[in-house]
N, C-alpha and C positions, 0 to 999 in steps of 0.2 A: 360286576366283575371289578368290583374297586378292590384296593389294596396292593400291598408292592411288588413288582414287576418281577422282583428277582426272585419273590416264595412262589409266584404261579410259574415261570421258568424252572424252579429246581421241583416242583410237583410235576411238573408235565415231563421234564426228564426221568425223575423217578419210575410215575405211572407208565413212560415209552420202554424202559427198562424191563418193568416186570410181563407188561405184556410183552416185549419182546423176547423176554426167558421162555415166556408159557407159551409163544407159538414156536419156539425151537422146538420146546421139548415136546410138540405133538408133530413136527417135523413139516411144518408150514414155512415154505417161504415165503418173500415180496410178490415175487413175478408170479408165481399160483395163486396168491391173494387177488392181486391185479386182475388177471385173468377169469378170477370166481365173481370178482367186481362187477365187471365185463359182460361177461355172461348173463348176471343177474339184472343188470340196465336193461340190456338185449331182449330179457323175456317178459319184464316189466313191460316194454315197449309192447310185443311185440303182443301180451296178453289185452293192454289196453287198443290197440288199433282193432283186432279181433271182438273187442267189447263195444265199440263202435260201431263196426259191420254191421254185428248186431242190432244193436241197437235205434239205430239211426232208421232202416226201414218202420219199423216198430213206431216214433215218434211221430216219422209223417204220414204215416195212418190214423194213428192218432188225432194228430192236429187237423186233417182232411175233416173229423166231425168234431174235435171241439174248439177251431178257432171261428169257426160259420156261429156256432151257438154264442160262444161269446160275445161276439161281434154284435148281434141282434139284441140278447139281454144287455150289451154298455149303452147300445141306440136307443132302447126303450128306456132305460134309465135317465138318459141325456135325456130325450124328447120327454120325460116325466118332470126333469127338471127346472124344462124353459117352459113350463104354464104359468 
């Protein structure tokens, strides 16, 4: 982002202008934006805790049969090791 301060200030007013023209003219405001924001955090969240739930029984079933196996094959490795 090198280069002078006052051409990326007069782009970034430019670019807040046109997009600001083009959410009038589809009749969007701030506070409905905000609020669509909002929402969308909301469901974000609200899909990954629900992906968890999920999830989460599923892993320590899982791992109930494969951190035993692994456990045995790094022992056996180790103890193959120290001959």
């Amino acid at each position: 982002m090198r280069g002078d301060i006052g051409g990326i200030v007069i782009r970034l007013l430019i670019l807040s202008f046109v997009v600001g023209f083009v959410l009038n003219v589809l009749n969007l405001d701030p506070g409905s934006l905000l609020r669509g924001i909002g929402g969308t955090v909301e469901s974000v969240f609200t899909t990954a805790v629900d992906a968890l739930r999920w999830a989460v029984p599923h892993i320590l079933i899982g791992a109930i049969v494969v951190v035993p196996i692994w456990l045995v094959l790094y022992l056996l490795r180790y103890a193959r090791g120290r001959r």
